[in-house]
C-alpha positions as CSV (number, residue, x, y, z in Angstrom):
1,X,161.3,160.6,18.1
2,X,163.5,158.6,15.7
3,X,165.2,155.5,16.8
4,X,169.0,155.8,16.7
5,X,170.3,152.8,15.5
6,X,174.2,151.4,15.9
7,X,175.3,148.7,13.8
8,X,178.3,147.5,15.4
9,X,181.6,145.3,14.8
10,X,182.1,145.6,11.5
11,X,185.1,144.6,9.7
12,X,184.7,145.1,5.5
13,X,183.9,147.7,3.6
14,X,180.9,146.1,1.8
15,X,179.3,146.1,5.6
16,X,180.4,149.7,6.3
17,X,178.7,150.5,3.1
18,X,175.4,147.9,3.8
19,X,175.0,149.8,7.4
20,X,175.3,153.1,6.2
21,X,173.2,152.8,3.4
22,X,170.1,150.6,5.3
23,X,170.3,154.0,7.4
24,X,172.3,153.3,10.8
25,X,173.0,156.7,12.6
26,X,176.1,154.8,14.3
27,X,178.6,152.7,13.3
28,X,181.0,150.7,15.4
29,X,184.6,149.0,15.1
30,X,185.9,146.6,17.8
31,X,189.5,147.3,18.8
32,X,189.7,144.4,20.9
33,X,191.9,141.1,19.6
34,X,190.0,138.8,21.4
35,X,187.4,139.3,20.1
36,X,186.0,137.9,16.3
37,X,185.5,141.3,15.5
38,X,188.5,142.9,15.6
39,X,190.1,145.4,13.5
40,X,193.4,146.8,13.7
41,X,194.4,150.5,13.5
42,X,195.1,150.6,10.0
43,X,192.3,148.7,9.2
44,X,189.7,150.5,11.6
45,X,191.2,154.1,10.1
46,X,190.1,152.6,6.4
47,X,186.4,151.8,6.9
48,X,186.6,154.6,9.3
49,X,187.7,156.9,5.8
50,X,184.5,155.6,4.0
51,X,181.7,156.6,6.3
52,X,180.2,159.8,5.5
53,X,179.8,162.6,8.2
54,X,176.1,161.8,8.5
55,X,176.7,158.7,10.7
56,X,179.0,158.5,13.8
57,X,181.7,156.4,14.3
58,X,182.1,154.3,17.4
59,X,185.7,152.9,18.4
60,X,184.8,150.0,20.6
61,X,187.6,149.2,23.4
62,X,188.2,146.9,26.3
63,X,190.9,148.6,29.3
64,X,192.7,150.1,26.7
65,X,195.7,151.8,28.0
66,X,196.0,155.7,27.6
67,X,198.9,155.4,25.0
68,X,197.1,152.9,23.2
69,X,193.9,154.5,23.6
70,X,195.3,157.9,22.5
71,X,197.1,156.4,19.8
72,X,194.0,154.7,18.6
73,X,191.9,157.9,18.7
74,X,194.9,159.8,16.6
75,X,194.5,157.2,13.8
76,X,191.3,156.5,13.5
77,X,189.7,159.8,14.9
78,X,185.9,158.2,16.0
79,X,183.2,160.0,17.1
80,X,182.7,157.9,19.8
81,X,185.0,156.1,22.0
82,X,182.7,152.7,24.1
83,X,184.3,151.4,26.8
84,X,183.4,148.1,27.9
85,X,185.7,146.7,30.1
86,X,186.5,147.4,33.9
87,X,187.0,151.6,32.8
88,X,186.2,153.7,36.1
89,X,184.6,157.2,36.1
90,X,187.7,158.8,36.9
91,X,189.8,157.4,34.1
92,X,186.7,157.9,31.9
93,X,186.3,162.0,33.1
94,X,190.5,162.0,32.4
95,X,189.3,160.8,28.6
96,X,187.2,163.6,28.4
97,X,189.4,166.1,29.5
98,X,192.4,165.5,26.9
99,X,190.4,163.8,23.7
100,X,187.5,165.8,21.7
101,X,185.3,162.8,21.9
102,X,182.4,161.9,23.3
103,X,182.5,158.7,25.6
104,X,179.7,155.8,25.9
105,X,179.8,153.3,28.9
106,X,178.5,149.8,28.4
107,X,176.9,148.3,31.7
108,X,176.0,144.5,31.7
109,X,172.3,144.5,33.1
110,X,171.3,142.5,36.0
111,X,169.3,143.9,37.9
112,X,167.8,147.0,39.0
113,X,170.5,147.9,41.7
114,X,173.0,147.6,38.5
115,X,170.8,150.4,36.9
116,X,171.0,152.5,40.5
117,X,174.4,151.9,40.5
118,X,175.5,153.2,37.4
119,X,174.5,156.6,38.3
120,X,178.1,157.0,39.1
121,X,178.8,157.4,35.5
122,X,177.0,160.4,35.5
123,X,179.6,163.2,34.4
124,X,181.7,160.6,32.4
125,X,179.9,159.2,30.0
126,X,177.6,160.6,27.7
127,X,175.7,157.2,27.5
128,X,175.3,154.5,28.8
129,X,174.8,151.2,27.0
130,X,173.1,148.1,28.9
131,X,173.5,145.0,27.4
132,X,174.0,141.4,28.9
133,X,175.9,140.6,31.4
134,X,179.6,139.5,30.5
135,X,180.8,136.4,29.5
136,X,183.6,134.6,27.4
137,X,183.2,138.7,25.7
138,X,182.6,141.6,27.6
139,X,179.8,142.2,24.6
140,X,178.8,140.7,21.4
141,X,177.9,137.5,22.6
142,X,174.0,137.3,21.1
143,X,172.2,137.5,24.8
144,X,169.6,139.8,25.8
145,X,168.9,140.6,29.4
146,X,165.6,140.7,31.0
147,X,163.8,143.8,29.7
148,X,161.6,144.0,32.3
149,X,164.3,145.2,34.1
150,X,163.6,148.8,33.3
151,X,160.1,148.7,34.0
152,X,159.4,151.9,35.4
153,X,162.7,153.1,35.5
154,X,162.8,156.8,35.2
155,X,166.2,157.5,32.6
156,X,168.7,159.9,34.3
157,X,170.5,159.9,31.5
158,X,170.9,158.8,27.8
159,X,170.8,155.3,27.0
160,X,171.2,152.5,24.6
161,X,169.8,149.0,24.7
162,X,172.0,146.2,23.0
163,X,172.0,142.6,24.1
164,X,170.9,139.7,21.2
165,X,169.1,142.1,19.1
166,X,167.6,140.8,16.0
167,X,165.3,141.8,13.2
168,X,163.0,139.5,15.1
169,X,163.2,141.1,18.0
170,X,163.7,145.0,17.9
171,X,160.3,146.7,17.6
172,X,159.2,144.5,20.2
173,X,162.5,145.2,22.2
174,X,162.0,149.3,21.8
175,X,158.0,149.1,22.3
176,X,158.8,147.2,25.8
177,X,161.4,149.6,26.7
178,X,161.2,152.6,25.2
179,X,164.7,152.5,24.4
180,X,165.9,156.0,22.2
181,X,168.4,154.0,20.5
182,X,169.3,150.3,19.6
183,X,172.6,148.4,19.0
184,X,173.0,144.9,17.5
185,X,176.3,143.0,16.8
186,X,176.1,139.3,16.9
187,X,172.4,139.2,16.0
188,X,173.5,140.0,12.5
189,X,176.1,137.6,11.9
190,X,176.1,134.4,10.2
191,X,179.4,133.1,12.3
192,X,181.0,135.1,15.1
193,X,182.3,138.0,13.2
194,X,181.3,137.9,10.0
195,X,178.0,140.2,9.1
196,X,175.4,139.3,7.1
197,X,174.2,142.2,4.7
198,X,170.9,141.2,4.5
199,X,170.3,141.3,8.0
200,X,171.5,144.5,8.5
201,X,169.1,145.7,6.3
202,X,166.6,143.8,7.7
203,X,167.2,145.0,11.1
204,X,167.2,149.0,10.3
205,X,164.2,148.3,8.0
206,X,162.4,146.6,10.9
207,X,163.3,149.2,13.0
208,X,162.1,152.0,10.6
209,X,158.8,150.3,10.1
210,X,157.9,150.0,13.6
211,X,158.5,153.2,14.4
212,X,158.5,155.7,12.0
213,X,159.9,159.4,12.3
C-alpha cells in the first residue's frame, strides 16, 4: 500500500508548490499565532487556492472556538480540519455534524495506556495522529516518541505517525511501525518556520524509495 504522506506548516507558495509537486498526498496550514507557522485566513485561503484537487488540504487548529473555527472552514474550505489542542470527542462529533469535513485528532504518545485511551476518539475523528508529547507547541517541535511504543499494537483505527520526522529517518520510521501515513513539520525546516525545499523533496523521495507503490 502507498505511504500517505502530509507535508505540514507551510506558509509560501513556492513550498505549497515544492510539496505538491515532490508528491505529498496532504498538505497542511497552521492556524495557530503562537506558533512560527502561522498563517492567517486570508493568507491560508491563498495557498489553499493553489493546491490542486489531487492532494488534501489540512487546517491545523489549537481550541479553536466554533465561530472561529466555522469562520475558518468558510474561508479557507480544507479538507481536513486537525485538532491538536485539549478538543474532546463531543465537541469533535458536534464538528462533524454541522461542517462537511473530515476531522483528524493529534495524540501526544507516551505510552501504551495513551494509545488505549484514545479509543475514545473512536466516532469523532477519522484519524488519529500520534506525535510527541507537548511542549512549548502542542506539535511541531522536531521530537519523536519512542516507536516501540506500538509494538504489537493492533490499529483500531486509522493512523498517522508524525513526531521529528526527517529524510533520515522515515523509511526506518515506517519499516518499525508500519505506519500507513507519515507527517513531518519541523524536520524540514531550516529555522522554526521557514521550510526548506530541498528537504521536502528529499523527504517524499525517501519515502517513495523505500517503499514503493
Amino acid at each position: 500500500m502507498r505511504t500517505e504522506v502530509k507535508i505540514c506548516g507551510l506558509s509560501t507558495p513556492e513550498t505549497i508548490d515544492a510539496a505538491v509537486d515532490a508528491g505529498a498526498t496532504h498538505v497542511g496550514l497552521v492556524h495557530y499565532e503562537k506558533s512560527p507557522r502561522h498563517v492567517d485566513l486570508e493568507q491560508a485561503a491563498k495557498l489553499r487556492r493553489r493546491v490542486p484537487e489531487t492532494v488534501k488540504v489540512v487546517l491545523v487548529v489549537v481550541g479553536l472556538q466554533p465561530e472561529p473555527l466555522t469562520r475558518a472552514w468558510e474561508v479557507i474550505r480544507p479538507d481536513v480540519i486537525q485538532f491538536h489542542g485539549g478538543e474532546t470527542p463531543e465537541w469533535m462529533k458536534l464538528v462533524r455534524q454541522h461542517l462537511p469535513v473530515e476531522t483528524w485528532r493529534s495524540v501526544g504518545l507516551r505510552s501504551a495506556e495513551t494509545l488505549d485511551n484514545s479509543r475514545k476518539f473512536i466516532g469523532a475523528a477519522n484519524r488519529l495522529l500520534f506525535d510527541a508529547p507537548a511542549k512549548a507547541l502542542p506539535g511541531g517541535n522536531g521530537v519523536s516518541f519512542r516507536w516501540d511504543i506500538l509494538d504489537g499494537w493492533e490499529p483500531y483505527m486509522p493512523w498517522i505517525l508524525a513526531g521529528g520526522l526527517t529524510a533520515d529517518n522515515v523509511a526506518e520510521a515506517i519499516r518499525t511501525t508500519g505506519a500507513p501515513m507519515v507527517d513531518a513539520s519541523s524536520g524540514l525546516e531550516d529555522e522554526p518556520g521557514v521550510k526548506n525545499i530541498g528537504k521536502i523533496r528529499d523527504f517524499v523521495a525517501a519515502i517513495r524509495t523505500s517503499a514503493p507503490a
